[in-house]
mmJSON file of the N, C-alpha and C atoms, coordinates in Angstrom:
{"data_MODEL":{"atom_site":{
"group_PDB":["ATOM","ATOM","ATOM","ATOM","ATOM","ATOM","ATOM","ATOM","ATOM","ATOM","ATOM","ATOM","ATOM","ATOM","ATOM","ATOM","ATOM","ATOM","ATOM","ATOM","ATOM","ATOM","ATOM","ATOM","ATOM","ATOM","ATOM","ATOM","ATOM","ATOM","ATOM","ATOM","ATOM","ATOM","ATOM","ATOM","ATOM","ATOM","ATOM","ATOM","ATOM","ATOM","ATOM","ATOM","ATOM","ATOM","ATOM","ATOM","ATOM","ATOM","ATOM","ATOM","ATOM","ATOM","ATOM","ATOM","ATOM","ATOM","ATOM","ATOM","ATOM","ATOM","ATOM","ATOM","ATOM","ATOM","ATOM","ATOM","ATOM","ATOM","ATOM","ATOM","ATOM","ATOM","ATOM","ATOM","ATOM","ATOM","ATOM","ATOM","ATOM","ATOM","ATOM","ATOM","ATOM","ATOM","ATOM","ATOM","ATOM","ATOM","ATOM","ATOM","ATOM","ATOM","ATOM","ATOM","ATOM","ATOM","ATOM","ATOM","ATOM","ATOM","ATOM","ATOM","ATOM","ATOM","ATOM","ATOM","ATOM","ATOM","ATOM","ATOM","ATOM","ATOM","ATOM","ATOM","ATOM","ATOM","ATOM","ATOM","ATOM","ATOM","ATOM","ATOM","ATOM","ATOM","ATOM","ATOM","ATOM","ATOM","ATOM","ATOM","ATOM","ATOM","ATOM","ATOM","ATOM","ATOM","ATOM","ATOM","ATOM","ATOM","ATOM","ATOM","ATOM","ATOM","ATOM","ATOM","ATOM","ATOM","ATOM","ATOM","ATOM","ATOM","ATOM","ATOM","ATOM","ATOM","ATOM","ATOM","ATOM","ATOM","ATOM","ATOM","ATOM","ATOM","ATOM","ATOM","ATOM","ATOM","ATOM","ATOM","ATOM","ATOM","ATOM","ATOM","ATOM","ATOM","ATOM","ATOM","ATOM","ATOM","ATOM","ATOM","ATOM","ATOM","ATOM","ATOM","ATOM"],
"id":[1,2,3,4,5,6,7,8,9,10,11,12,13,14,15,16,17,18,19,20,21,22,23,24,25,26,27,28,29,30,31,32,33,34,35,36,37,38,39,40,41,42,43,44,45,46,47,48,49,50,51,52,53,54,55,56,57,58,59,60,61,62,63,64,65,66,67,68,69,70,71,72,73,74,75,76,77,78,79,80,81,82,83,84,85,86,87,88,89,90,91,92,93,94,95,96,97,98,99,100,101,102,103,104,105,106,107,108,109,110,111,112,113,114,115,116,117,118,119,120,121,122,123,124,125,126,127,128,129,130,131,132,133,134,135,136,137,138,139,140,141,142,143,144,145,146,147,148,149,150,151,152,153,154,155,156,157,158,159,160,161,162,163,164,165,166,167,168,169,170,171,172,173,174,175,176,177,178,179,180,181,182,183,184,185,186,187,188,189],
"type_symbol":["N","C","C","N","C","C","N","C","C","N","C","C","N","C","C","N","C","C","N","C","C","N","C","C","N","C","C","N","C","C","N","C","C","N","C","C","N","C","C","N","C","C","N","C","C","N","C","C","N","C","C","N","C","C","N","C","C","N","C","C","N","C","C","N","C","C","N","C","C","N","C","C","N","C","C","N","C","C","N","C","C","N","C","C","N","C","C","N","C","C","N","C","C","N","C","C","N","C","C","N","C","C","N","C","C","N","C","C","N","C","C","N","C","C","N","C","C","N","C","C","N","C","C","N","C","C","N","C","C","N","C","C","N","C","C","N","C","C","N","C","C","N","C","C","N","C","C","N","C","C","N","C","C","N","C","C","N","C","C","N","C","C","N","C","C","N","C","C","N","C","C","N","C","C","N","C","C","N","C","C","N","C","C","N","C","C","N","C","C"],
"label_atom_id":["N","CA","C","N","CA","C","N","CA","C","N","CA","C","N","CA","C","N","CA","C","N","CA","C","N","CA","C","N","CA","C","N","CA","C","N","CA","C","N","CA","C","N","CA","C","N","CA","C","N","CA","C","N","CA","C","N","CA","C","N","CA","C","N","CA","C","N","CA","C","N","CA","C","N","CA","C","N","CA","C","N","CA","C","N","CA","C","N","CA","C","N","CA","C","N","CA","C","N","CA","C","N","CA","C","N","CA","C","N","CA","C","N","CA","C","N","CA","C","N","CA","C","N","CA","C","N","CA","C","N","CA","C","N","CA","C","N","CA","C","N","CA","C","N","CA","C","N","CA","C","N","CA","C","N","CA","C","N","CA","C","N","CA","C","N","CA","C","N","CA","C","N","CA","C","N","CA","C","N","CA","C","N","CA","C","N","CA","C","N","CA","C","N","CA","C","N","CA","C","N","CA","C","N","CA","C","N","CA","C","N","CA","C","N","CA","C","N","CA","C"],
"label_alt_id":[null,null,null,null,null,null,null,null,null,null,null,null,null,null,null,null,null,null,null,null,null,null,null,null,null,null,null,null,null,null,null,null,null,null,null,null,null,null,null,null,null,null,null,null,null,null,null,null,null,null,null,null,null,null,null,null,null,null,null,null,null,null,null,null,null,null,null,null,null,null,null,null,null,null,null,null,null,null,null,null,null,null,null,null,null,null,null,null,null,null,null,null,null,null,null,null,null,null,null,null,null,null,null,null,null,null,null,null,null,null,null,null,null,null,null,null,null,null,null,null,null,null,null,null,null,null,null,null,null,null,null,null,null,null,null,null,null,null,null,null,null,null,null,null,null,null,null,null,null,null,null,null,null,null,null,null,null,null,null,null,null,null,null,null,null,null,null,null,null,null,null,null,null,null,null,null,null,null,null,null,null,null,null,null,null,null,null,null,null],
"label_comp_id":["UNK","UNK","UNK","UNK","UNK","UNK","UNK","UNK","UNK","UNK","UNK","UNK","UNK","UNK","UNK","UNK","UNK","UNK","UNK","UNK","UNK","UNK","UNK","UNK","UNK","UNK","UNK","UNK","UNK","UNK","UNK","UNK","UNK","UNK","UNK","UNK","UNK","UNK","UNK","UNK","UNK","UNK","UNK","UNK","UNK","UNK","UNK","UNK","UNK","UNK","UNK","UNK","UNK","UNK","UNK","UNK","UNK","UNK","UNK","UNK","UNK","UNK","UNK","UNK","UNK","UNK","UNK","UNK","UNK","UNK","UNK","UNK","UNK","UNK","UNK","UNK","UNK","UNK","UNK","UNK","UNK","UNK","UNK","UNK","UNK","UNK","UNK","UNK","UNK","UNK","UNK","UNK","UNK","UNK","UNK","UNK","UNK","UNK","UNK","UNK","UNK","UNK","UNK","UNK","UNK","UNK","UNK","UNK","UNK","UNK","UNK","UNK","UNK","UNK","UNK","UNK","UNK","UNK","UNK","UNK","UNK","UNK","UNK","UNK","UNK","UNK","UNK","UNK","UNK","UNK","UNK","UNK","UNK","UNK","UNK","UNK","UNK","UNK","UNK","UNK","UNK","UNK","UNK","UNK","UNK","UNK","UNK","UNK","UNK","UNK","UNK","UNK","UNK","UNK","UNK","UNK","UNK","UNK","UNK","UNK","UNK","UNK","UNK","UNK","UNK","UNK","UNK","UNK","UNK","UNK","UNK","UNK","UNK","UNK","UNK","UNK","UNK","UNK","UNK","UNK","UNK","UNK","UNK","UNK","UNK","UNK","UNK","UNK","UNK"],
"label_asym_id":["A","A","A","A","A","A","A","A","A","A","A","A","A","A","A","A","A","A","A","A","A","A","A","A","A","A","A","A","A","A","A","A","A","A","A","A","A","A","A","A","A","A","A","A","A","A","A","A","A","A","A","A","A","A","A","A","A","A","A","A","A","A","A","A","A","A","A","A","A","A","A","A","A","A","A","A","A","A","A","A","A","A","A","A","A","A","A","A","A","A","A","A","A","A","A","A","A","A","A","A","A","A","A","A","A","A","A","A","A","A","A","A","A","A","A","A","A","A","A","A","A","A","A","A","A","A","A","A","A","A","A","A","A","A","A","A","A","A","A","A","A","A","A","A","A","A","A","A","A","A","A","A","A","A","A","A","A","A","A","A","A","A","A","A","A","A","A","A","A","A","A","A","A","A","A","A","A","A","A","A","A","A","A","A","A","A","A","A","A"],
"label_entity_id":["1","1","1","1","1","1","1","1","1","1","1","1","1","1","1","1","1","1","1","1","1","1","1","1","1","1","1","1","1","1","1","1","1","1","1","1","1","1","1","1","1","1","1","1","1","1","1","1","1","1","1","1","1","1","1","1","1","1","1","1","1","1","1","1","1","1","1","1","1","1","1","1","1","1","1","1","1","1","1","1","1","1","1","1","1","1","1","1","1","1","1","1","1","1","1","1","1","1","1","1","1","1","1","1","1","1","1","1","1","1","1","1","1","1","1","1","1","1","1","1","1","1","1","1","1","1","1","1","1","1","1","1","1","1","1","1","1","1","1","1","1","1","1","1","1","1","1","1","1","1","1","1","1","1","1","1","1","1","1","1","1","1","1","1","1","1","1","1","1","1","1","1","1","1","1","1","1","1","1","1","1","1","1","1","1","1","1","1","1"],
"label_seq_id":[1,1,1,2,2,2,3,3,3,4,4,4,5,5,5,6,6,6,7,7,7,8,8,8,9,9,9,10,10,10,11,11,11,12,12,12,13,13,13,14,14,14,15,15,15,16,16,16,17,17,17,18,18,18,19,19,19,20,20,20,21,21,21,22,22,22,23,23,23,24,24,24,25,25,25,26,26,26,27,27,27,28,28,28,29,29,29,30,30,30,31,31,31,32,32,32,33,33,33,34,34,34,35,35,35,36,36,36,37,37,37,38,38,38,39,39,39,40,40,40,41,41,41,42,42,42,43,43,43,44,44,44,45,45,45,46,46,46,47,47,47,48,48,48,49,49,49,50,50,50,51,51,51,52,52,52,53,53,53,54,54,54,55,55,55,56,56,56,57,57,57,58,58,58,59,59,59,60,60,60,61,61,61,62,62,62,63,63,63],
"pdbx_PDB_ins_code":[null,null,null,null,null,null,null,null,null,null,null,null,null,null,null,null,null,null,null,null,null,null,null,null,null,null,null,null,null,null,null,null,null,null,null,null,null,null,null,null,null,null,null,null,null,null,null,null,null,null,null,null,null,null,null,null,null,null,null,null,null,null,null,null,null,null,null,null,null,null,null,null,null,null,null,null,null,null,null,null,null,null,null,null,null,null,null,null,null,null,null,null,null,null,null,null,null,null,null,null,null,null,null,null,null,null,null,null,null,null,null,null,null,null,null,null,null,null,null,null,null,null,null,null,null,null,null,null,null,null,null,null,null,null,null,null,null,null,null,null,null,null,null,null,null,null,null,null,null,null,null,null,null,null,null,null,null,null,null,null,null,null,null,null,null,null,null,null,null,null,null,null,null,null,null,null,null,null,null,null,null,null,null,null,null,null,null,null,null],
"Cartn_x":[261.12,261.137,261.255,262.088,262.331,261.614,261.07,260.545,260.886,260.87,261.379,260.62,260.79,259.702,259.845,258.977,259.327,260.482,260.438,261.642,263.19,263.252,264.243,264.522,263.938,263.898,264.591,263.813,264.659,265.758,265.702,267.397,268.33,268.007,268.921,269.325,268.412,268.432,269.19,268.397,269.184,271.065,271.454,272.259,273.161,273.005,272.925,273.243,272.583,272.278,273.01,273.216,274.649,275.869,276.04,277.499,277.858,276.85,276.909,277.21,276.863,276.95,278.154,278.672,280.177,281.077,281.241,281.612,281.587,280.591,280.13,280.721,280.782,281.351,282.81,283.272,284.903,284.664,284.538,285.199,285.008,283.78,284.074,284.477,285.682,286.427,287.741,287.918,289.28,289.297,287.932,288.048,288.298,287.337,288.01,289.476,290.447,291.344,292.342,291.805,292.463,292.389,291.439,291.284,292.085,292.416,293.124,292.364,291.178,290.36,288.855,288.639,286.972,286.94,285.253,283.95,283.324,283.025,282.382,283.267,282.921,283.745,282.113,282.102,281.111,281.625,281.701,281.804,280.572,281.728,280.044,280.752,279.461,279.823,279.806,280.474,279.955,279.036,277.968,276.718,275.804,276.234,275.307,275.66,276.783,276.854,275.614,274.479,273.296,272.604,272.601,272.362,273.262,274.444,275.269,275.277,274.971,274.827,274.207,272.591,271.802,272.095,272.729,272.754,273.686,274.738,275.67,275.231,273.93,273.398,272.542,271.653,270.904,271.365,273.291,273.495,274.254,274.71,274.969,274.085,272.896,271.619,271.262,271.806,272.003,273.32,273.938,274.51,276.142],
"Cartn_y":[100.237,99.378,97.925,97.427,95.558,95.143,93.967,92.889,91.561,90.783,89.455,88.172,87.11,85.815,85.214,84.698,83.958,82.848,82.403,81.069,82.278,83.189,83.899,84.29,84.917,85.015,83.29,82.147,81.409,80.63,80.953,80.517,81.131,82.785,83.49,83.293,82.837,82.393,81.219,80.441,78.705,78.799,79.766,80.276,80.574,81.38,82.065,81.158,79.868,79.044,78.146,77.445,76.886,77.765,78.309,78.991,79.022,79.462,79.236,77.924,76.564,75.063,74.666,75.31,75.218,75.747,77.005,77.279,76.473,76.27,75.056,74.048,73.357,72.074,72.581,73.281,73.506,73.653,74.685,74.724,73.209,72.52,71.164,70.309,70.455,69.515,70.426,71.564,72.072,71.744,71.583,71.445,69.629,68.929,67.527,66.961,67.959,67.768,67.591,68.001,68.124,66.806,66.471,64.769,64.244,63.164,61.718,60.621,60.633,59.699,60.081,59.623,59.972,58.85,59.27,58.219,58.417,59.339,58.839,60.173,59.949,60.097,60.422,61.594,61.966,62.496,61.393,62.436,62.631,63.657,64.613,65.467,66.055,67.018,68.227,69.75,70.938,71.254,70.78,71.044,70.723,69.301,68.795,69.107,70.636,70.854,71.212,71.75,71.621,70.368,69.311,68.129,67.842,67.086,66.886,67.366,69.067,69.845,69.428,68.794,68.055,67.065,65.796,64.837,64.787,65.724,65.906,65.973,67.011,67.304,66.265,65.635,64.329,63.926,63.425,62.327,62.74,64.106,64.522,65.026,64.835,64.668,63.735,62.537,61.1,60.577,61.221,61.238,60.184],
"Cartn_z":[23.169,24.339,23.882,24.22,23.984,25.302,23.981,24.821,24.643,25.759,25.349,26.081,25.073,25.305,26.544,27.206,28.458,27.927,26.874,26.575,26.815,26.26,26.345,27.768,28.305,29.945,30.9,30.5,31.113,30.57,29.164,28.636,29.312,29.943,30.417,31.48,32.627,33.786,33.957,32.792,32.895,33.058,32.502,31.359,32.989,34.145,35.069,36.215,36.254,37.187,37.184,35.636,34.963,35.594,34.797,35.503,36.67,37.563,39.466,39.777,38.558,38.99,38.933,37.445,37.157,38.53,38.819,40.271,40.703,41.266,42.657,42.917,41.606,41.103,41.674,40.558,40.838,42.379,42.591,44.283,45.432,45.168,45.476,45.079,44.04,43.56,44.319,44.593,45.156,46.359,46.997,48.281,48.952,47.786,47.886,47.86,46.914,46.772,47.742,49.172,50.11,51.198,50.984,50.975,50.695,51.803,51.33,50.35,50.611,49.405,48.846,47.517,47.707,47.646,48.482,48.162,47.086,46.777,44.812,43.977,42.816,41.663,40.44,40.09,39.532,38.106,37.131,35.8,34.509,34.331,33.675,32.369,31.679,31.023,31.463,31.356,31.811,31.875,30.678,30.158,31.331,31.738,32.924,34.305,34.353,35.344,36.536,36.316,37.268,37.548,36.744,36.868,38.089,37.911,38.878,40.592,40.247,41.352,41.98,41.511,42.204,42.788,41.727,42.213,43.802,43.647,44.554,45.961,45.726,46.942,47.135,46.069,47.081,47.633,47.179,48.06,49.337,49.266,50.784,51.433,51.433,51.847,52.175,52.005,52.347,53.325,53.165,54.029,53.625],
"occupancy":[1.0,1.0,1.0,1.0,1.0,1.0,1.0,1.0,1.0,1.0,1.0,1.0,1.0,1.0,1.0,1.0,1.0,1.0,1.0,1.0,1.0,1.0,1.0,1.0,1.0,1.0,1.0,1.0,1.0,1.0,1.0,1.0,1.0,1.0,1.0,1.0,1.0,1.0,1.0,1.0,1.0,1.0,1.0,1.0,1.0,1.0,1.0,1.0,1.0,1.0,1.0,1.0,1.0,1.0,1.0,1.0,1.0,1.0,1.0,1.0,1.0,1.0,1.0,1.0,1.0,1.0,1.0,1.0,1.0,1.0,1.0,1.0,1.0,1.0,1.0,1.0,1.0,1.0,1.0,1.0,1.0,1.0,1.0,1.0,1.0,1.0,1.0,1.0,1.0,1.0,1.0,1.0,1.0,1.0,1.0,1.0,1.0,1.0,1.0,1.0,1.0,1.0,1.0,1.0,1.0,1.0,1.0,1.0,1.0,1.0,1.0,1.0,1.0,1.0,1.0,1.0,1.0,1.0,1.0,1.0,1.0,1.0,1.0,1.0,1.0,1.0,1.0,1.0,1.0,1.0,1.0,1.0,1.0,1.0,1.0,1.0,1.0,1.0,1.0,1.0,1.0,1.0,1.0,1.0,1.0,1.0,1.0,1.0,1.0,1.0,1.0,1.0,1.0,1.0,1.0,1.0,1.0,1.0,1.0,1.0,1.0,1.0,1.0,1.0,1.0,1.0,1.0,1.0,1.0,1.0,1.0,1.0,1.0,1.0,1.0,1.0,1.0,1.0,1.0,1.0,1.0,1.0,1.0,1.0,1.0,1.0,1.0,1.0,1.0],
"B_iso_or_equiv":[0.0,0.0,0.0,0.0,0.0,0.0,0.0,0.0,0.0,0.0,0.0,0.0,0.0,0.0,0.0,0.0,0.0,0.0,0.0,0.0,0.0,0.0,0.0,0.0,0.0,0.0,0.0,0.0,0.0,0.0,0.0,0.0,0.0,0.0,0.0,0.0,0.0,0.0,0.0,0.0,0.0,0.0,0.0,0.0,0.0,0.0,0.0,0.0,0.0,0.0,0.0,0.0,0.0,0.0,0.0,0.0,0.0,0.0,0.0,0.0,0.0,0.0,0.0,0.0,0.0,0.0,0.0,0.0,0.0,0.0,0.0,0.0,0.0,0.0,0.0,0.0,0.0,0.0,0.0,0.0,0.0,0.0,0.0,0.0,0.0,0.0,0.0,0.0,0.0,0.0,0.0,0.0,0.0,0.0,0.0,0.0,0.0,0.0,0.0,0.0,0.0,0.0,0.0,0.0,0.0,0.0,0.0,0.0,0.0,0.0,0.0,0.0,0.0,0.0,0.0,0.0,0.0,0.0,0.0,0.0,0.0,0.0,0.0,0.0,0.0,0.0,0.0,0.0,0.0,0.0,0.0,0.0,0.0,0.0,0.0,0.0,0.0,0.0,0.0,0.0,0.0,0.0,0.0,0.0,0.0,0.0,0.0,0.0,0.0,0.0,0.0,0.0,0.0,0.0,0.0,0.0,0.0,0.0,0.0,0.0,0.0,0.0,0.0,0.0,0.0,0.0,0.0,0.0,0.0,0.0,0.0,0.0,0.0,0.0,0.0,0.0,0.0,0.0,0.0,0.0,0.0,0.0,0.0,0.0,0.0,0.0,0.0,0.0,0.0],
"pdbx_formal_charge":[null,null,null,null,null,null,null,null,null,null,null,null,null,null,null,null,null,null,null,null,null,null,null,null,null,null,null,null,null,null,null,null,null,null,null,null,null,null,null,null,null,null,null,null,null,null,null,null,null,null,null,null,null,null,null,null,null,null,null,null,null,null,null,null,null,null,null,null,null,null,null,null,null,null,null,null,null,null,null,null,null,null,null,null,null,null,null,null,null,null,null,null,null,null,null,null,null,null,null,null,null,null,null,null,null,null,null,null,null,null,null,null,null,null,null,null,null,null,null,null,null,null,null,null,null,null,null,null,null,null,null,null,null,null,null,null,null,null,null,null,null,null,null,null,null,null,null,null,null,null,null,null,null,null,null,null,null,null,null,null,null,null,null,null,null,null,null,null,null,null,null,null,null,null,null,null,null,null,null,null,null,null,null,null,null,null,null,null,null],
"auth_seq_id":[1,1,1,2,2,2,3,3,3,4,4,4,5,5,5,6,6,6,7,7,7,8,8,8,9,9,9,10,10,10,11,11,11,12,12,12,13,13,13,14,14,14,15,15,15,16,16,16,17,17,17,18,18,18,19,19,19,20,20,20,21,21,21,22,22,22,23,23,23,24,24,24,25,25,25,26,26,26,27,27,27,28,28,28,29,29,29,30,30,30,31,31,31,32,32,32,33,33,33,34,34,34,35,35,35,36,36,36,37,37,37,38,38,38,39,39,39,40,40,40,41,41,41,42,42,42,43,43,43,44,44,44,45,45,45,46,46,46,47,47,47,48,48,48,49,49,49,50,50,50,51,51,51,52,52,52,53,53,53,54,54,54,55,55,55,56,56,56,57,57,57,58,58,58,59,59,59,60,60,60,61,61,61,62,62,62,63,63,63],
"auth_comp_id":["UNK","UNK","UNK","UNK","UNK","UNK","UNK","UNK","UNK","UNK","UNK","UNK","UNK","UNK","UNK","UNK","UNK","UNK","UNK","UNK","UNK","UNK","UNK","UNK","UNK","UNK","UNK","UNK","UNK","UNK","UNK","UNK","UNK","UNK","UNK","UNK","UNK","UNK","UNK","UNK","UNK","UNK","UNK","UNK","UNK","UNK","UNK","UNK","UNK","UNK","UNK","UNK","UNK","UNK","UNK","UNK","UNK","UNK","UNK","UNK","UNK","UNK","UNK","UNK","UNK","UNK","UNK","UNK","UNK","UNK","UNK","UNK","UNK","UNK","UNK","UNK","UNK","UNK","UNK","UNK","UNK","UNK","UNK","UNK","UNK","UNK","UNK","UNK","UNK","UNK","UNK","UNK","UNK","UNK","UNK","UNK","UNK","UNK","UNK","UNK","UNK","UNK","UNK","UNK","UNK","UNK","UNK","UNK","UNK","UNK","UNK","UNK","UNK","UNK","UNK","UNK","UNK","UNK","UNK","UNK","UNK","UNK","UNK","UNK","UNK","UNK","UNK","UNK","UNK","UNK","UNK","UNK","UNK","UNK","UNK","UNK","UNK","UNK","UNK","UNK","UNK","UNK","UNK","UNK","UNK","UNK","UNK","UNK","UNK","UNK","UNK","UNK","UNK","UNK","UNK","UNK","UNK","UNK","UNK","UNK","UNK","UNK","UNK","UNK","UNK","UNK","UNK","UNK","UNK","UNK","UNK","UNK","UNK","UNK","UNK","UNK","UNK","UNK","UNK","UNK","UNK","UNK","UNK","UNK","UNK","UNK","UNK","UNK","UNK"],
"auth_asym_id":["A","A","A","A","A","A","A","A","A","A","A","A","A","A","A","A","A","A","A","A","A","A","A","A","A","A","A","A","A","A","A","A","A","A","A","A","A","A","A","A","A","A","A","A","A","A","A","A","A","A","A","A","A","A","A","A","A","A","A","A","A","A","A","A","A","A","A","A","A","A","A","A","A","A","A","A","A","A","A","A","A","A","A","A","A","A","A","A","A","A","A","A","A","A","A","A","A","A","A","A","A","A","A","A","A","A","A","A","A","A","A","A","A","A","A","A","A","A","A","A","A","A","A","A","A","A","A","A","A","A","A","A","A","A","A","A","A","A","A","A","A","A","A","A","A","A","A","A","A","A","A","A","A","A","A","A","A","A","A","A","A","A","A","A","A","A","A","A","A","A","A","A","A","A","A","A","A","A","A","A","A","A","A","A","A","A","A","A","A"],
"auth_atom_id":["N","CA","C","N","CA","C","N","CA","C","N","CA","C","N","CA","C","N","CA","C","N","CA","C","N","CA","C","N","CA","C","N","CA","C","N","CA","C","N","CA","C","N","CA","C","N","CA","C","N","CA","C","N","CA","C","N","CA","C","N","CA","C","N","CA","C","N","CA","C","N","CA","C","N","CA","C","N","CA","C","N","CA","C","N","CA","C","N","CA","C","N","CA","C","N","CA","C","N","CA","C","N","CA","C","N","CA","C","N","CA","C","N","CA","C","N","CA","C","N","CA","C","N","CA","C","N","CA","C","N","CA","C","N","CA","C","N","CA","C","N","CA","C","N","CA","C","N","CA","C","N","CA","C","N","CA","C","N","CA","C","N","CA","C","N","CA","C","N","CA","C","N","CA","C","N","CA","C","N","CA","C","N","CA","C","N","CA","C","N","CA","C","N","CA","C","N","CA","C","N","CA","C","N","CA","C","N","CA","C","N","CA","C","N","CA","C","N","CA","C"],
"pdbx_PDB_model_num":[1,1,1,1,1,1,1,1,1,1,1,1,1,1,1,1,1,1,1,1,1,1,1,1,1,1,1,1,1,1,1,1,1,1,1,1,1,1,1,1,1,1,1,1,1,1,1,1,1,1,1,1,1,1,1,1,1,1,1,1,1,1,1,1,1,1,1,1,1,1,1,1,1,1,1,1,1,1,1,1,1,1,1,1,1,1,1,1,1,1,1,1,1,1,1,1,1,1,1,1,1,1,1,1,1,1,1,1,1,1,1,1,1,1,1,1,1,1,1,1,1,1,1,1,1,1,1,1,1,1,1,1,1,1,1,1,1,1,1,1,1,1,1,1,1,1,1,1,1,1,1,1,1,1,1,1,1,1,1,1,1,1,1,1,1,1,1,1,1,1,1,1,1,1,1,1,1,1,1,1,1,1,1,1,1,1,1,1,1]
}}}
């Protein structure tokens, strides 16, 4: 029976949650694309794709 460390458990998750950000990201950059202009311009690394995700949503949470 394997067992594994809680650090391993949320590398995997992190790992999980990332990838869903990457998505995310992309599809609201396909969907901006259809726009005549943006209002902001967010660059980043992939890495900080859940970062971003956030920030994205504070600020359309702001309105």
């Amino acid at each position: 029976m394997a067992y594994f460390t809680e650090n391993q458990a949320r590398f995997a998750a992190n790992n999980i949650y990332a990838s869903f950000a990457e998505q995310s990201l992309r599809e609201s950059v396909n969907k901006a694309k259809s726009y005549d202009r943006f209002d902001i311009f967010l660059s980043h690394s992939s890495k900080d794709a859940v970062l971003i995700l956030g920030v994205k949503k504070l600020l359309e949470n702001q309105g």
